[in-house]
C-alpha positions as CSV (number, residue, x, y, z in Angstrom):
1,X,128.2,-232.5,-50.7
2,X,128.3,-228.2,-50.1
3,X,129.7,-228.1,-46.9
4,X,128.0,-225.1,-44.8
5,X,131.4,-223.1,-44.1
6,X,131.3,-222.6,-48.1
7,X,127.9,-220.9,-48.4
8,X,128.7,-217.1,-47.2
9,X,131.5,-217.3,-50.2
10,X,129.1,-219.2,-52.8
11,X,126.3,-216.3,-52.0
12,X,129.1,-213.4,-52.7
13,X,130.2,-215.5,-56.1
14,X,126.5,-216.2,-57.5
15,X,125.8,-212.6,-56.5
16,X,128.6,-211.4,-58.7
17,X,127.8,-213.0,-61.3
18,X,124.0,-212.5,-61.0
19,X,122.7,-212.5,-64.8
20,X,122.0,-209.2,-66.3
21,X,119.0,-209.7,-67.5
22,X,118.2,-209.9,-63.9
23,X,119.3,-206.5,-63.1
24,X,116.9,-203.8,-62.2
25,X,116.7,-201.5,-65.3
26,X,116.4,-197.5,-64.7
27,X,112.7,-197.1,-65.2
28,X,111.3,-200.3,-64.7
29,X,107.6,-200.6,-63.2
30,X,108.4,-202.6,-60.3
31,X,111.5,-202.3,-58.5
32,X,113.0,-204.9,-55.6
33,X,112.1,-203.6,-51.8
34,X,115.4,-203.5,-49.2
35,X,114.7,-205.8,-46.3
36,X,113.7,-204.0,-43.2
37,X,116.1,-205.0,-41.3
38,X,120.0,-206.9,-41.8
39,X,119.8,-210.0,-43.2
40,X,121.1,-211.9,-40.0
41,X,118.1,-210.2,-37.9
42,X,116.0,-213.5,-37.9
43,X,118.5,-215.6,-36.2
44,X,118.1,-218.5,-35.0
45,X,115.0,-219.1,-37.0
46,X,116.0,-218.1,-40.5
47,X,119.8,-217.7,-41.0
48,X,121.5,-215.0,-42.6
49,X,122.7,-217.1,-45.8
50,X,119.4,-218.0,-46.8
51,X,117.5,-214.7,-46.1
52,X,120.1,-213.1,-48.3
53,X,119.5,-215.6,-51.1
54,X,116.2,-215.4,-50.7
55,X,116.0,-211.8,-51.0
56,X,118.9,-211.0,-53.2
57,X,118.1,-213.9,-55.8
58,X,115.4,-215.3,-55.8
59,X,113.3,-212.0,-55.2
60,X,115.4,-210.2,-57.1
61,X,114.4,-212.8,-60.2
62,X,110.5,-212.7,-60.1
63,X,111.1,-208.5,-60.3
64,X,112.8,-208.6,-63.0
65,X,111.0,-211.5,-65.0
66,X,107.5,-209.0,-64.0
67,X,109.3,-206.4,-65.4
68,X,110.0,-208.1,-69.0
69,X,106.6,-209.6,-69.2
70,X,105.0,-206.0,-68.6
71,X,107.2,-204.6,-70.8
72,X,106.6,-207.3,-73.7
73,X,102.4,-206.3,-73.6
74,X,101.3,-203.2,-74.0
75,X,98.0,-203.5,-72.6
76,X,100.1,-203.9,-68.9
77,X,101.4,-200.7,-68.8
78,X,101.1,-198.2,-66.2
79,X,99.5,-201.0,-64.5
80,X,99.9,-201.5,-60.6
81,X,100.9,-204.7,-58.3
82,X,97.7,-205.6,-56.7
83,X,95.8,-205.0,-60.5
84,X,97.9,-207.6,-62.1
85,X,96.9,-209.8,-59.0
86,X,93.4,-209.3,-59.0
87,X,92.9,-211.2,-62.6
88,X,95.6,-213.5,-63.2
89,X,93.6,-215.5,-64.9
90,X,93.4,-213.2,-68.0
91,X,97.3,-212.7,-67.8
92,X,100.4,-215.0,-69.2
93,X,101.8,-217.5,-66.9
94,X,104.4,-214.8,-66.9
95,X,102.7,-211.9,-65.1
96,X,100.8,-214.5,-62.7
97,X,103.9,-216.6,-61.6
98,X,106.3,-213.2,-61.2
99,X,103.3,-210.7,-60.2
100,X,102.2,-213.2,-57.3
101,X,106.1,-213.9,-56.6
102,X,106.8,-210.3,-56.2
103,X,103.5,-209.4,-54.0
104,X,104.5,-212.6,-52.1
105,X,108.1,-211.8,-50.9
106,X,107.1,-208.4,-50.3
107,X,104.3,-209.0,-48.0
108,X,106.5,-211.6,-46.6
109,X,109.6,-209.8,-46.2
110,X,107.1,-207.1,-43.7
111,X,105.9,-209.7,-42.1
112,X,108.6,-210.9,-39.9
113,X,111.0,-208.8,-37.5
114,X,113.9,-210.0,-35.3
115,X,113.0,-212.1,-32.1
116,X,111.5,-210.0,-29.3
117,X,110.7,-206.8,-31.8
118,X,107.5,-208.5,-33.4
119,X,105.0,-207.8,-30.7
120,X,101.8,-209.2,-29.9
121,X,98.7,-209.8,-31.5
122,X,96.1,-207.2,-30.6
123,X,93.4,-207.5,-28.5
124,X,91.1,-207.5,-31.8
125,X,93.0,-209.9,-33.7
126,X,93.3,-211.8,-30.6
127,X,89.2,-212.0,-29.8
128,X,88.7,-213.1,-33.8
129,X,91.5,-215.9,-33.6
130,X,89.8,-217.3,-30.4
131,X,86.2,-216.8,-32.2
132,X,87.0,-218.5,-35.6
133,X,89.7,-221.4,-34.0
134,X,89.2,-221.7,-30.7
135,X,92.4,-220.5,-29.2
136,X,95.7,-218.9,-30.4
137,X,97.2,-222.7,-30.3
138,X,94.6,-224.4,-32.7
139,X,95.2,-221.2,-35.0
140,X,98.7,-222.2,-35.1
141,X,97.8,-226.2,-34.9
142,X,95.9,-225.4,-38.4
143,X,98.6,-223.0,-39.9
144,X,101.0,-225.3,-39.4
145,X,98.8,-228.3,-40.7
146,X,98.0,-226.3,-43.7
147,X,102.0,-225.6,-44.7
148,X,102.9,-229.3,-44.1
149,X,99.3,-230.2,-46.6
150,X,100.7,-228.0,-49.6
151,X,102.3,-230.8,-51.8
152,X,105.6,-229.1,-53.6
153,X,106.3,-225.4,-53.3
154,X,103.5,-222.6,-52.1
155,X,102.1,-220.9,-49.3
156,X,100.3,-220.8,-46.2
157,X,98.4,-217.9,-45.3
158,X,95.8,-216.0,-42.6
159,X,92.9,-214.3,-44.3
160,X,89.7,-212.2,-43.6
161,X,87.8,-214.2,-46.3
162,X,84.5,-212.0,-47.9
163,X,82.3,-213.4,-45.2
164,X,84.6,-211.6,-42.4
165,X,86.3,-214.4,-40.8
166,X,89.6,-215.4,-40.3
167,X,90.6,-218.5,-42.3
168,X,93.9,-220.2,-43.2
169,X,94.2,-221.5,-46.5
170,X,97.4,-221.9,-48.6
171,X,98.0,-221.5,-52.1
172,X,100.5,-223.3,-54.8
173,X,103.6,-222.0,-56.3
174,X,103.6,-218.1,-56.1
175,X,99.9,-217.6,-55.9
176,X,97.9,-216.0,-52.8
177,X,94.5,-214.9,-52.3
178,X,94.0,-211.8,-53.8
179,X,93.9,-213.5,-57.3
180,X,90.7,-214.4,-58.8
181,X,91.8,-218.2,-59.3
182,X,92.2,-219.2,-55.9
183,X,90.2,-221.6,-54.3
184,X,89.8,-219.3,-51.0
185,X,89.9,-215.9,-51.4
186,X,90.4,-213.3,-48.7
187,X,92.3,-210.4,-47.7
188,X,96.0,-212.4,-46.4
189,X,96.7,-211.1,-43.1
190,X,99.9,-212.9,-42.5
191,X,102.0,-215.8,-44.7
192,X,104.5,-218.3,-44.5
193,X,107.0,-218.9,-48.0
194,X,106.9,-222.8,-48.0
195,X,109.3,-223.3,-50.8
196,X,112.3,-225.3,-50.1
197,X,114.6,-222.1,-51.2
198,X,113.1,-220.7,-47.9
199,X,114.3,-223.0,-45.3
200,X,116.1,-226.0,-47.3
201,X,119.7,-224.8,-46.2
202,X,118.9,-224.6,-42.5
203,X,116.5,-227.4,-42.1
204,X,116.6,-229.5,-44.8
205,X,113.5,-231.7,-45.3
206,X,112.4,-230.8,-41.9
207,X,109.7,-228.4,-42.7
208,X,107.8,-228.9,-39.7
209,X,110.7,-227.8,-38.0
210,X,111.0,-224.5,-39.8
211,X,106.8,-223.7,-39.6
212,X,107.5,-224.0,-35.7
213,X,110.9,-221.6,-35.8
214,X,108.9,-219.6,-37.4
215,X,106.4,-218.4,-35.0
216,X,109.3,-216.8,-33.1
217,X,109.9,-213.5,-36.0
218,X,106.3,-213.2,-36.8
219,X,105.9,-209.5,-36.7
220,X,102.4,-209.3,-35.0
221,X,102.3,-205.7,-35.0
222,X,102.4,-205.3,-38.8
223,X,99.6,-208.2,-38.6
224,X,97.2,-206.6,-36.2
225,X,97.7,-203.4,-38.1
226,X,96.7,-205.2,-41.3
227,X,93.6,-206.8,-39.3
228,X,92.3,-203.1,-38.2
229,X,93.1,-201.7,-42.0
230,X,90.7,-204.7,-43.0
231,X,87.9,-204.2,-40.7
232,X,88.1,-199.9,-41.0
């Protein structure tokens, strides 16, 4: 079994050896965002090993697979993020798997800040969570019910859906919301990464354990700024 003391040096091997094809060519479409802030800034909730696997790896993988899939069809080029969402359904399993896993992190990756620095939801956000769940602790109640529902790997999410209300749904694997196969759609507000490469080192199985933990870096400014974008 890994013993934990051997993870910091097994992150600086696997990241020396990264595979090429996984490097960032010069002139690629998409290109992998720095965190916005040091990878141990989420501490105690997420640790520092796994936000710079997450990040450095796994992120780093679904740019560069987007890249070769855009570059492979012709009809993709010059063509942005949040197009290649929007229709997934018309694209390879390439484009919708990598598209949705680099949109994903990204959003993800803004979402969160280090504990105390996050905020508070605004008064807004705050009136529509009590309007469409009741109160702020059956919003998170239903988050969390929603991450521990997704069988396997996915997401959970807050939305606006097209009727105006706030919703959580999740999605599997690397969709979201924005694509035109999901069974809810909506504008995502906020979202949780519920694959086991996102917790699994820290917690283990326990992903209850990490949903709650999480709640403590949610960046709620960057979420209420989202909300007021949505309803301007």
């Amino acid at each position: 079994m890994l013993r934990f003391w051997l993870l910091p040096w097994l992150l600086t091997f696997l990241l020396a050896f990264t595979p090429a094809e996984l490097a960032l060519a010069d002139g690629a479409p998409f290109s992998l965002p720095p965190l916005p802030y040091p990878s141990a800034a989420l501490e105690p909730a997420i640790d520092a090993t796994t936000l710079a696997i997450h990040h450095d790896l796994h992120h780093q993988a679904y740019v560069a697979n987007l890249n070769n899939a855009v570059g492979a069809d012709p009809s993709l080029q010059g063509l942005g993020l949040e197009t290649l969402l929007k229709r997934p359904s018309r694209r390879s399993a390439a484009v919708r798997n990598n598209a949705g896993g680099h949109w994903n992190h990204s959003f993800f990756w803004e979402s969160m800040a280090a504990p105390g620095q996050g905020g508070a939801p605004s008064a807004a956000l705050l009136e529509a969570i009590d309007r469409d769940f009741g109160s702020f602790a059956q919003f998170q109640a239903s988050f969390k019910a929603a991450g521990l529902g997704r069988f396997g790997s996915g997401w959970v999410w807050l939305i606006v859906n097209p009727k105006g209300a706030l919703e959580v749904v999740s999605t599997a694997n690397q969709d979201n919301p924005l694509m035109d196969l999901a069974e809810r759609r909506g504008t995502p507000l906020l979202g949780n990464d519920i694959w086991e490469h996102a917790y699994y080192l820290q917690y283990q199985n326990r992903r209850a354990d990490y949903l709650d933990a999480w709640w403590s870096v949610v960046n709620w400014e960057v979420v209420s700024g989202r909300y007021a974008e949505r309803l301007a």
